[in-house]
Each structure stands twice: as structure tokens, then as C-alpha cells.
C-alpha distance (Angstrom), angle and dihedral (degrees) to the residues before:
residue distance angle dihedral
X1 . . .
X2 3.81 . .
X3 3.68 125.7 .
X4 4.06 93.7 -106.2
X5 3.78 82.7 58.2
X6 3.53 99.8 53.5
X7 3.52 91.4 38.0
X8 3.98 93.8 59.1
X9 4.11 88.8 44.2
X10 4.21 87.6 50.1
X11 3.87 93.0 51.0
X12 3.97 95.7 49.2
X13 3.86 114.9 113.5
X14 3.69 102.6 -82.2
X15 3.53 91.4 -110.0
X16 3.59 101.7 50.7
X17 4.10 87.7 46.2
X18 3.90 81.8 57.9
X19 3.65 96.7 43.4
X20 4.18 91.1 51.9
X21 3.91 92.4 45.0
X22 3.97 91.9 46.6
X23 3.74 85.3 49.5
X24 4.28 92.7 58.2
X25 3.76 92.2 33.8
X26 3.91 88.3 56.9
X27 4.15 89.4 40.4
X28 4.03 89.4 52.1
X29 3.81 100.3 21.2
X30 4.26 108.1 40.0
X31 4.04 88.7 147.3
X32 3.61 90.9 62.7
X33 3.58 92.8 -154.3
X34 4.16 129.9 162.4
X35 3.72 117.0 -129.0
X36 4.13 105.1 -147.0
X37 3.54 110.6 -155.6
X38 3.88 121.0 175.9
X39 3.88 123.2 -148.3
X40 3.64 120.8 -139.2
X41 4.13 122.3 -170.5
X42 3.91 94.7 -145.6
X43 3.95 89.6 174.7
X44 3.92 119.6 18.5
X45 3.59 142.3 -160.3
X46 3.66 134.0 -14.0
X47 3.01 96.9 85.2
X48 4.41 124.6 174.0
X49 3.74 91.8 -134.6
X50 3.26 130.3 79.7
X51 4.24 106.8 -150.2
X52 4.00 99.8 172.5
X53 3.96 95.9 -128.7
X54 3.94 93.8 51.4
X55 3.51 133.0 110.0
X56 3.86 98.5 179.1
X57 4.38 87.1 73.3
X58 3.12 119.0 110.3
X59 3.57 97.5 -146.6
X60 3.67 92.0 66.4
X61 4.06 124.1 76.3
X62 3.72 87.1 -138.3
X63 4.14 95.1 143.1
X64 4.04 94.9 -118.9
X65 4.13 111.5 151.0
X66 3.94 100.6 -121.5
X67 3.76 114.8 -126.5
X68 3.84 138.4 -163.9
X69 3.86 117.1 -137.8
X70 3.45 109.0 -60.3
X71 4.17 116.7 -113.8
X72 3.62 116.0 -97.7
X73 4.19 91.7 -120.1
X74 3.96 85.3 64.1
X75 3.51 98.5 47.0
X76 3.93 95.4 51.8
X77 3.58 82.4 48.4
X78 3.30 95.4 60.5
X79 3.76 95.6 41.6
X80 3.71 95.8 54.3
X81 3.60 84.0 53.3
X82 3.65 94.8 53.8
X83 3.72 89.8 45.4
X84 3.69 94.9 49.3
X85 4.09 85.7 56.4
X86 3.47 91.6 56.8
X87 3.89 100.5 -90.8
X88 3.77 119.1 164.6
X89 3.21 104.1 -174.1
X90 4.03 136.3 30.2
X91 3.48 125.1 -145.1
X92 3.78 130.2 -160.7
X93 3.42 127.2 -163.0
X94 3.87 128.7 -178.9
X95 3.80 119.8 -178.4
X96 3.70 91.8 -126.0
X97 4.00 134.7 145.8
X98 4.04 81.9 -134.6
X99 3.73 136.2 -67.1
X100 3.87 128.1 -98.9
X101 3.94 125.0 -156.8
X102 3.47 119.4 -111.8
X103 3.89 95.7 40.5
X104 4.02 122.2 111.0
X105 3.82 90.9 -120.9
X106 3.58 91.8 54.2
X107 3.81 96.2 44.6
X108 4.17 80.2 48.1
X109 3.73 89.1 63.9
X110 3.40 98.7 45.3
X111 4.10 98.1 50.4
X112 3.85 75.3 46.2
X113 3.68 98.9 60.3
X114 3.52 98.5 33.2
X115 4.12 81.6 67.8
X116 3.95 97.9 44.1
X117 3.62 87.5 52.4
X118 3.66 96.1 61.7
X119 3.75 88.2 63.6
X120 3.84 95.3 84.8
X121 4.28 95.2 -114.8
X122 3.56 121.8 106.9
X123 4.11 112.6 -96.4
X124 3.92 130.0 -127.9
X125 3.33 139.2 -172.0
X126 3.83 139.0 -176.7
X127 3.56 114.8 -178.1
X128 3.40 104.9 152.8
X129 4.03 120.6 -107.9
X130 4.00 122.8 11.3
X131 3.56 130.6 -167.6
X132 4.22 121.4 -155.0
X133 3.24 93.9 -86.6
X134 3.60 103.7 48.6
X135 3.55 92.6 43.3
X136 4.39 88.3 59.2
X137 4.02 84.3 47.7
X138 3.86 83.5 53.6
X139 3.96 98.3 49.6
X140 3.33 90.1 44.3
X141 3.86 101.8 55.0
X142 3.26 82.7 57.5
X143 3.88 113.5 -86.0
X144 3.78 122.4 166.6
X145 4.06 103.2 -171.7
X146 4.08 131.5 -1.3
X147 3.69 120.8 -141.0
X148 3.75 118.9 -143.2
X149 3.76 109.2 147.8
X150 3.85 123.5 -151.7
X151 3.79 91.3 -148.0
X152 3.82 101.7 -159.9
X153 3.90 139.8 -16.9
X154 3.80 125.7 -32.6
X155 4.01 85.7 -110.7
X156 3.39 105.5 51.9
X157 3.97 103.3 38.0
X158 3.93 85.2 91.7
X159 4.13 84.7 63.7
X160 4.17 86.0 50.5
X161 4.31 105.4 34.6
X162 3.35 132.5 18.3
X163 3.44 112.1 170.2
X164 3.67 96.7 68.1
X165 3.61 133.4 23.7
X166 3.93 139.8 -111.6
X167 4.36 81.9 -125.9
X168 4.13 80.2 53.9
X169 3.92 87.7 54.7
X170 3.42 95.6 45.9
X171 4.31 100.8 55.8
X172 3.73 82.6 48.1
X173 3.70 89.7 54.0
X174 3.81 90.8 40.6
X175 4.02 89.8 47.8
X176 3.87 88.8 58.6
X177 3.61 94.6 48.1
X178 3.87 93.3 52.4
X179 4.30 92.5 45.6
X180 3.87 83.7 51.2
X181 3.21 100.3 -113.1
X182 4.21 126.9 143.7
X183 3.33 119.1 -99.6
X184 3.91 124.0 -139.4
X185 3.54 118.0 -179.2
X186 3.86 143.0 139.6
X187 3.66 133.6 121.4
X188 3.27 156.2 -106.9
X189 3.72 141.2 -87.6
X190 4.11 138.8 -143.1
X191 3.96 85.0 39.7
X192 4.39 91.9 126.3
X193 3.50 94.5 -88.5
X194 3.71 138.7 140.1
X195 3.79 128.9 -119.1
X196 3.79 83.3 -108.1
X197 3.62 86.1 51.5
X198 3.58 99.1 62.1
X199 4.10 89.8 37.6
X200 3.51 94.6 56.8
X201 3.65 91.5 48.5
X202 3.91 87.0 53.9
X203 4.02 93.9 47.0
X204 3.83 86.7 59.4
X205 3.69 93.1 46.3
X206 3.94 95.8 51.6
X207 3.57 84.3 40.9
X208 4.04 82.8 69.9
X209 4.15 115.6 119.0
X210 3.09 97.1 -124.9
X211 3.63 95.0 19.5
X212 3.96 115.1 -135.2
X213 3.98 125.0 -68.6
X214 3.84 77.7 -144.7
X215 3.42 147.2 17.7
X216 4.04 121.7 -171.6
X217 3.71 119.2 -155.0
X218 3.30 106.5 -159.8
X219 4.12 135.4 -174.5
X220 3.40 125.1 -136.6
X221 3.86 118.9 -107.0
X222 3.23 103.5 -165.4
X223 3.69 112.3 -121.7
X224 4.20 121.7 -146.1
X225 3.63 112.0 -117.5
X226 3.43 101.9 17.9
X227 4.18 124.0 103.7
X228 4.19 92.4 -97.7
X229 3.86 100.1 43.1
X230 3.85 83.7 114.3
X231 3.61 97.5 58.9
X232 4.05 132.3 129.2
X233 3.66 116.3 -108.4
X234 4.01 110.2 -108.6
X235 3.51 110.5 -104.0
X236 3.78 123.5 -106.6
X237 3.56 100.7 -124.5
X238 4.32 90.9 44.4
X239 3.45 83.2 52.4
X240 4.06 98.8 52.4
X241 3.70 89.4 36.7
X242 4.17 88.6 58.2
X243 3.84 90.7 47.0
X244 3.79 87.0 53.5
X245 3.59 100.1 38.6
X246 4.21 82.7 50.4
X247 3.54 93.5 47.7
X248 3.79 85.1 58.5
X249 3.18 101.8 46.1
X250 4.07 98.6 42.7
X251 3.93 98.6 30.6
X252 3.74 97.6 166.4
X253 3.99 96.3 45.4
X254 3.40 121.6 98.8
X255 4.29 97.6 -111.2
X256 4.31 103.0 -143.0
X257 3.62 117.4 -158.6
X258 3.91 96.7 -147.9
X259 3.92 140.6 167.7
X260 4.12 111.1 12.2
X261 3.96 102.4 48.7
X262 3.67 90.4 114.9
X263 3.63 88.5 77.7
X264 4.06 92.6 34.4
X265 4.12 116.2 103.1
X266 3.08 123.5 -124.3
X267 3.98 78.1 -112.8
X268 3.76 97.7 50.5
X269 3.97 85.7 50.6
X270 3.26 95.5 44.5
X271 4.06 90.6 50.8
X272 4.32 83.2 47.9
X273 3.91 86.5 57.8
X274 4.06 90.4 45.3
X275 4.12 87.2 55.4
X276 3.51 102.6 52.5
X277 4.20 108.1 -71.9
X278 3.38 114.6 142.2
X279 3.48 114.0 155.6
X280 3.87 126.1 49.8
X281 3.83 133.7 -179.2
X282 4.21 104.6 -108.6
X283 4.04 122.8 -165.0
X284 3.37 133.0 71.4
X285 4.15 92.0 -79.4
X286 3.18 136.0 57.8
X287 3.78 100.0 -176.2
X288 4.45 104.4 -75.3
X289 3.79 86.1 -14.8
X290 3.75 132.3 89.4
X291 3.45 112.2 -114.3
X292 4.30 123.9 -165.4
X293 3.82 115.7 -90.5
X294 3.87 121.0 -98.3
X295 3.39 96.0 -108.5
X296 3.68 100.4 49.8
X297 3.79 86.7 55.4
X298 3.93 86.6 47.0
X299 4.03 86.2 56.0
X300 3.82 99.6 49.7
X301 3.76 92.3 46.4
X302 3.45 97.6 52.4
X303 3.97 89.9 47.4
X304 3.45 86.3 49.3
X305 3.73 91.7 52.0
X306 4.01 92.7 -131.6
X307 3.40 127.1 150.3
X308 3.66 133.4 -134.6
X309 3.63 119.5 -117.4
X310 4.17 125.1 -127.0
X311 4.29 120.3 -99.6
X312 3.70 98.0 -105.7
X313 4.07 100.8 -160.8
X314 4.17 91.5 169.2
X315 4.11 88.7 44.0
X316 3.71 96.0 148.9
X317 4.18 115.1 -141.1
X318 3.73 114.0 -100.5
X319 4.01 110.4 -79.9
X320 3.70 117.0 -105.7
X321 4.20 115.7 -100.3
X322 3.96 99.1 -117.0
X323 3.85 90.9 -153.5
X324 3.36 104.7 55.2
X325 3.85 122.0 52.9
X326 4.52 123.5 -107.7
X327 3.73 108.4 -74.1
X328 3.11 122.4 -148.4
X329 3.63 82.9 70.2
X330 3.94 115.5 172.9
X331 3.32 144.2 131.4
X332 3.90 117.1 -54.6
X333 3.82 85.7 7.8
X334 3.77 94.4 112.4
């Protein structure tokens, strides 16, 4: 979907935008079921890069305890756990520049994985950037979906990172697409950017051939120490309007509300869900951030009268749109 597209959908009267997004969540989604992921920092802080909104880099003074990879016994632990709360799917996130085959950590992750993904959920991983071969090792251990998020549009990323480029993101993203892998990617909001910021980050990612399984929309919290701990909350209504905009523009992705629900209403979440959002992170972390209890979730769910969708281990990656050529396309992608 091109940017004049998404910029006619964003400018609708708010409740027309919600009426049109309801319409293709209902047309894609008629189960209107929750997927409940959980989020577990396997490897934290001290990290190489320096991403303005993050807490885990280690060129910011931002207070977060530095940890080495976490032992396998401790993260089945912890995935059982999320399982046995009604988790489908298990994400892993290590606050790495990227991973490179061959190297003990890597290997690490993979035994790792292999493990989780007897559990019957569907696995994820975000470990920053992947090359081919990495991304096969990945798919074969048993990955369902990779995480590499594009954060915000093409032209402001240089305000946000730079010690990688959006070009870097983008051959990662491509490199999971060709292992067969899932892709889950979106961005995040409150970073300093325009409205045309965070719709040009969406064109590209609807763009995607195949487009994403899922896209999180996430809202910045803030973090102390690092470059944006100043920043404005995102407004409510920006934020529903994005989550409708992206249900739009990516009908068949799972749409994740993400970082920032700890200062969501029930209201404002239960608006999210009305707009298209149908996935949220569930446990009591979302990586450095706080993230609602189980049981609150639980409540507003069942007031809501929303299901909770299946663990889908085999979920195969989004098929490939003959007609229109691979996207991500970028240099040393193909």
C-alpha cells in the first residue's frame, strides 16, 4: 500500500478509520481470537549499538543489570511457565549486534531452541542481524517467525541508530524470508517522528513479499538514561489510528500491540482490539519494560468476550505474491 493510501486511511474521521479497519479485521479475522505471546530477555544489556530508545546499550548509563546468556535449564523453565499460562508463542530476545555461525553463542541458541520447540508453542527469536546462513541454521532448529523491527521511516532511522543501517535491517529481513522463516516486524512510536514518519515506515512494511505474519506496534516507554527518556507519551488516539491504519495495510498479519500497555486503559486496549490488534505480549516482562500481569489481561479479555487463538508450531510463513517481485529488496539481498 503506497504512502498516498495510507495517508487518506490516517486522515479519515476517527470513527470511520475504525469502522473500515473493523470491516477487514472481521473479513480476515472472523474468530476474533488473541494470540498471547510472552517475551523472554535470554541475554541482556551491553549491547554494541546504540538504538536511542534502548536501555540494554551499553553506551547509555541507563541503570540495566548486564547479563550473560541465560542457561538453557532457566529458559525451559520459563517457557513451561509461559506455556502453562496459556502462552502460544515464545519469544527470545538477546541484546545482540547479530549472531554469526560457527561461534559458541550461536551454537548456544540453537541447542536452546531446538528444546523450546519441543514444547508445542510457536518459537521466536530476535537476535539482531542474520546473514543466509544463519538464518537456515535458525529454521532449522526449529524457528517459526524472526523479529527484526524497522522502528520508524527509512528517513528518520539516521535520527534513532547509527551504527547500522535501515539497508542492514532490510537483508536481515530478506535473509529470513528466503530460509523460510516468519517475519515479525513493525515499529515503534513516540521516537520524534511525524505521522508521515510512521506511514512511510508502514508502506515499506506492507510492501514486504511475503508481507509479515506479524507486525508489532509498539509505544515508546521512555527508558532513564538513554537519549529519549524525555519524550511525550504517544497519544491514545495516534496510537489506535496506527493499529487501524496497520490493520489495513497488513490484513492477514497478526497486528501486536507491544511495549507501552502499562500505561494503556483497559479502554484504550480495548479500542486497540476494536481496530484490528490481535496479538499482545502477556507476562509480567516485556523485555526492560513492565508489562500487565496475566490475570489482568485474563480479565479484559473475557469482558471483551475475545478468544484466544491455538499454538501453531507447523505455522507455515506467508506464501510469496507471484506477481509482484521479493521485497525486501536491497543490496546483497538476492
Amino acid at each position: 500500500m503506497l504512502l498516498a493510501d495510507l495517508q487518506r486511511f490516517h486522515s479519515l474521521p476517527f470513527f470511520e478509520l475504525l469502522q473500515q479497519a473493523r470491516a477487514v479485521h472481521e473479513a480476515n479475522w472472523p474468530e476474533n481470537d488473541v494470540q498471547l505471546c510472552t517475551l523472554l530477555s535470554i541475554k541482556t544489556g551491553g549491547c554494541s549499538e546504540d538504538c536511542s530508545y534502548c536501555a540494554q546499550s551499553a553506551r547509555y548509563n541507563s541503570g540495566i543489570e548486564i547479563e550473560r546468556l541465560l542457561g538453557k535449564d532457566v529458559i525451559m523453565e520459563r517457557a513451561k511457565a509461559a506455556r502453562d499460562t496459556g502462552s502460544t508463542r515464545f519469544c527470545m530476545g538477546a541484546a545482540w549486534r547479530g549472531v554469526r555461525g560457527g561461534t559458541q553463542r550461536f551454537e548456544q541458541v540453537l541447542d536452546i531452541v531446538r528444546d523450546v520447540s519441543t514444547l508445542g508453542m510457536e518459537v521466536c527469536v530476535t537476535l539482531g542481524e542474520l546473514g543466509p546462513d544463519e538464518a537456515k541454521a535458525l529454521k532449522e532448529a526449529g524457528v517459526t517467525a524472526y523479529n527484526h523491527n524497522l522502528d520508524t521511516s527509512p528517513e528518520h532511522y539516521p535520527n534513532i541508530v547509527t551504527t547500522h543501517t535501515y539497508e542492514d535491517r532490510l537483508r536481515t529481513i530478506r535473509n529470513v524470508q528466503d530460509a523460510g522463516m516468519s517475519v515479525c516486524c513493525g515499529g515503534i512510536l513516540g521516537l520524534g517522528e511525524t505521522i508521515d514518519d510512521r506511514l512511510k515506515m508502514l508502506e515499506v512494511i506492507s510492501e514486504f513479499n511475503p508481507q509479515p505474519e506479524s507486525v508489532p506496534i509498539n509505544s515508546l516507554m521512555p527508558m532513564p538514561g538513554t537519549p529519549l527518556e524525555g519524550s511525550n507519551a504517544v497519544d491514545v488516539f495516534d496510537l489506535v489510528r496506527m493499529i487501524a491504519v496497520t490493520r489495513i495495510a497488513v490484513p492477514r498479519a497478526k497486528v501486536r500491540l507491544s511495549a507501552g500497555r502499562t500505561r494503556m486503559s483497559d479502554e484504550t486496549q480495548a479500542l486497540c482490539y476494536f481496530a484490528g490488534a490481535n496479538s499482545i505480549f502477556y507476562g509480567d516482562k516485556l523485555l526492560t519494560a513492565k508489562n500487565p500481569a496475566v490475570e489482568k489481561d485474563r480479565a479484559l479479555l473475557a469482558k471483551l468476550g475475545l478468544g484466544t487463538l491455538a499454538p501453531n508450531p507447523a505455522l507455515a510463513a506467508p506464501e510469496t505474491e507471484e506477481e509482484r517481485p521479493l521485497s525486501p529488496a536491497c543490496c546483497g539481498c538476492d
